[in-house]
C-alpha positions, 0 to 999 in steps of 0.5 A, a space after each residue: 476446487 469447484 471454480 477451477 473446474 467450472 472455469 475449464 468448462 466455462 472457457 469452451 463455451 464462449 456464449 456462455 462466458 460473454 454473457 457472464 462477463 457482461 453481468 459481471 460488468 453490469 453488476 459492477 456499475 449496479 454496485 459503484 465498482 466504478 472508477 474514472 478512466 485515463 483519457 479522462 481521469 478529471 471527469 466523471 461524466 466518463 466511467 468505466 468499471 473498476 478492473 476485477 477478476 471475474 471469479 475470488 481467488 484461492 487463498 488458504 486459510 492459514 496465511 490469510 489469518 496469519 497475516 491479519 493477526 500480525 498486522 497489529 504487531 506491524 503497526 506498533 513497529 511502524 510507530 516505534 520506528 517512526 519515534 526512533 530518530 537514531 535507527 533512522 538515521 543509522 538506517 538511511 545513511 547509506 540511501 539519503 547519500 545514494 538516493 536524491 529523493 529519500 534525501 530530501 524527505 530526511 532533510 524535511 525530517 531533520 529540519 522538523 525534528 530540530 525544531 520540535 514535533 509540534 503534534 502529539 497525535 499520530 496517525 497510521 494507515 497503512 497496508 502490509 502486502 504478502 505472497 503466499 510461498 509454496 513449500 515442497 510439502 504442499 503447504 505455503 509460507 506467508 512472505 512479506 512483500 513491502 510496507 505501504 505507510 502513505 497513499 495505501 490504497 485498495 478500499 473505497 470502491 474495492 469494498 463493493 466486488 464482493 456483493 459482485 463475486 457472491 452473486 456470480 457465485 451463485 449465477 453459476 450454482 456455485 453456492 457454497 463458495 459464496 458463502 466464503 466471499 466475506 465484507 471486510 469494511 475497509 473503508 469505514 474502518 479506516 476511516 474510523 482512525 481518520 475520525 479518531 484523529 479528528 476528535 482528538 485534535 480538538 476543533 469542530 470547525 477544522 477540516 481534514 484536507 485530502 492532499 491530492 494530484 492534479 490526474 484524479 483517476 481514483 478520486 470516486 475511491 476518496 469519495 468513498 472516504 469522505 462520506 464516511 467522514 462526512 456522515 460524522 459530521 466531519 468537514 473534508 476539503 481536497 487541495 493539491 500541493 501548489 494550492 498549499 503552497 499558494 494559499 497555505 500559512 502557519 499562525 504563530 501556534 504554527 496551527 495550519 490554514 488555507 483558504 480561511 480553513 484550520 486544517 486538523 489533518 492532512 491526509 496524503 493521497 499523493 506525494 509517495 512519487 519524485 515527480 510528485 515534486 517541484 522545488 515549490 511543493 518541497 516547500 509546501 510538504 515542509 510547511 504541512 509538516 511543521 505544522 500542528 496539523 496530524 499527518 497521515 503519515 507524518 514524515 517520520 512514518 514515511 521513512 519507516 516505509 522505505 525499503 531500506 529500512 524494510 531491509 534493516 529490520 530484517 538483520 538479526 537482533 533489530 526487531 528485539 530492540 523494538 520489542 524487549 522481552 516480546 519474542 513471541 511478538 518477534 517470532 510472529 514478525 520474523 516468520 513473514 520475511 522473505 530474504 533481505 540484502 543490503 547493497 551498501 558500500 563495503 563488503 556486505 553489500 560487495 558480496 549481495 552484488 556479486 549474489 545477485 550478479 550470479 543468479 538474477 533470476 534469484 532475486 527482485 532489485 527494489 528501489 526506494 519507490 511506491 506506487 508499482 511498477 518499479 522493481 527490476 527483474 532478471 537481466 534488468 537486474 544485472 544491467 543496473 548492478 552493473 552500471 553501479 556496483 562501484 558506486 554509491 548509487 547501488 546503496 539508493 536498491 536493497 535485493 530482495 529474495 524472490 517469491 515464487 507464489 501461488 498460480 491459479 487461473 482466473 479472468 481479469 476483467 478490465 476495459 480494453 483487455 481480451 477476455 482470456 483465461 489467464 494464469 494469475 497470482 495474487 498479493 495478500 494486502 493487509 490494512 491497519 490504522 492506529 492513532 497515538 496520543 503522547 504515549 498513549 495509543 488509542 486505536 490500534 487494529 487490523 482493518 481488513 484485507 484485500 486481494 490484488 492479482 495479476 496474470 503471471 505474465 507480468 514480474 511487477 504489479 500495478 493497479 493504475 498502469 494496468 497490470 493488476 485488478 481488484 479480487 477476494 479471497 476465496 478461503 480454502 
């Protein structure tokens, strides 16, 4: 492609580069591709530019369109899990024995369960996260890499670097490749089904409450949220979890309050992380969730998030009993799962250590974490395997296949980092919102893509801690 080429020529001219990179930056600010920096991550009288590549990255065609066309079959499934209370539990049985924190998240949703779901609407917004594989014949197989159901993030500001790859395309006379970097309207797409759930609960005067950390380094990306749902007209305050649990109560129709404010949805922003707890926000995640407010996502969502059961759906026959009489639904699901092994006790998950213990270099060790920054890799696997492989705590890891994807070359624009051409790789992020109403779903769609991409350097990902940066597809 044209941009491999100018890359290459761009590279040996360092005059050239520095003043491209600056516009580059400059257009950033000029569009609000900004985000707050981590010395200061509660002011924003300090800014710095969201990180991005300096070019789109190669995606094909193929496997973006595969993955956008399947995104709605994932948010019934995600849906259909959540209602589904014996899979769950059949599911996570092995990990909530393993795992403190998914424990105490299904403990919550034993508890709410036991009492009655007092909510009917259920809201969805999540993003499903790809690697395009690369076959021998030249092609390249779409390969699932996790589920995101609470927190999902990469819209908000993200939504302006395509105006700033379109005019860098064009700068450098490369005009048609900018005619193939395209808006996605992430943002007001999803929060459309924050909207819907809104209207559906039936209270002008009720807030939607954006639960967030005490560090907001990515509080300008909410802002983008809430003036959408401020330009409907819809109120949205910002609360932590000791501000719930402080000033937060149930009425006796367990309808949700705080600072004299009925709450008709909680948004979770936060809360995807064990040191996002203490014994006192445990206490206020269980007050959100016996509540009448929607959760997005309510507790059963979040466990439909777990790579457990990410693991479970891919054992033969699983997705058939979401979706009887539906293979070609089944198919279009089936097709983007890379190899998935359980490390529960007995001899199914005897034989995925000793697999693993083989060839690590084979394989990704996954706990049951979000956020990045957390999978383990090549000898790391082998310490942990070995440190565990006789007891319970194994089951608390699933093994996943490890994808070798696409690699490219790009420059990646973050604060701090030297400008270098870089060997890089990309994750497909795909976004879907869905509203259920009872049996009825209301709203069910693909809300856009993103491109997240890294330098192969790295074996994890992550947007905060500094490893990956923002970019777009650039279809070929």
């Amino acid at each position: 492609m044209a941009t491999a080429v100018f890359l290459q020529q761009l590279i040996s001219d360092p005059d050239r580069l520095n003043c491209l990179v600056e516009e580059a930056k400059e257009l950033a600010f000029l569009h609000g591709l900004v985000m707050r920096t981590l010395e200061t991550p509660n002011s924003s009288e300090v800014v710095t530019h969201a990180p991005f590549t300096l070019f789109p990255s190669l995606v094909s065609k193929a496997a973006l369109l595969q993955a956008l066309a399947v995104q709605t079959h994932f948010n019934t499934l995600v849906d259909k899990i959540s209602q589904d209370p014996d899979f769950l539990e059949e599911a996570l049985a092995g990990t909530v024995q393993a795992d403190d924190f998914t424990a105490k998240l299904f403990d919550i949703y034993k508890q709410v369960q036991q009492e009655g779901r007092t909510q009917s609407i259920v809201l969805g917004l999540n993003r499903i996260d790809y690697m395009e594989d690369p076959m021998e014949d030249g092609t390249s197989s779409l390969k699932q890499i996790e589920i995101n159901t609470i927190a999902a993030g990469g819209f908000g500001v993200s939504d302006r670097l395509p105006e700033v790859h379109r005019h860098i395309l064009r700068s450098v006379g490369l005009l048609e490749e900018s005619k193939s970097v395209q808006d996605t309207n992430r943002t007001s797409r999803m929060s459309a089904a924050l909207a819907k759930a809104w209207e559906l609960y039936g209270q002008q005067e009720a807030v939607i409450l954006f639960l967030v950390e005490e560090f907001q380094i990515s509080k300008l990306t909410h802002r983008c949220i809430e003036k959408e749902l401020w330009n409907r007209n819809i109120p949205v305050i910002r609360r932590k979890f000791e501000d719930v649990y402080s000033r937060g109560s149930l009425d006796g129709d367990k309808k949700m309050f705080i600072d004299g404010l009925e709450v008709a949805v909680v948004y979770y922003r936060y809360g995807y992380m064990p040191g996002h707890y203490t014994e006192e926000t445990w206490d206020a995640r269980l007050l959100m969730e016996r509540s009448q407010a929607v959760k997005c996502p309510d507790i059963s969502t979040h466990l439909a998030g777990t790579k457990k059961v990410q693991q479970v759906l891919a054992r033969p026959g699983v997705l058939e009993k979401f979706f009887p009489d539906q293979p070609q639904v089944v198919e279009q699901i089936r097709a983007t799962f890379a190899g998935l092994y359980t490390l529960d006790m007995g001899p199914e998950g005897d034989r995925t250590v000793a697999m693993a213990l083989a060839d690590p270099d084979q394989f990704v060790l996954k706990p049951q974490r979000e956020g990045g920054g957390n999978n383990s890799f090549g000898e790391d696997i082998v310490r942990i395997l070995q440190e565990v492989k006789n007891d319970q705590r194994r089951a608390s890891y699933i093994l996943m296949e490890r994808i070798r994807p696409r690699t490219g070359q790009n420059i990646l624009l973050r604060r701090g980092l030297p400008v270098k051409l870089s060997s890089v790789c990309s994750e497909i992020g795909v976004y879907g919102a869905y509203v259920r109403h009872g049996g009825e779903m209301i709203l069910n769609e693909a809300a856009g893509h993103a491109l997240r991409t890294k330098s192969i350097e790295h074996n994890d990902a992550g947007m905060i801690d500094g490893v990956t940066v923002f970019d777009n597809p650039l279809v070929i």
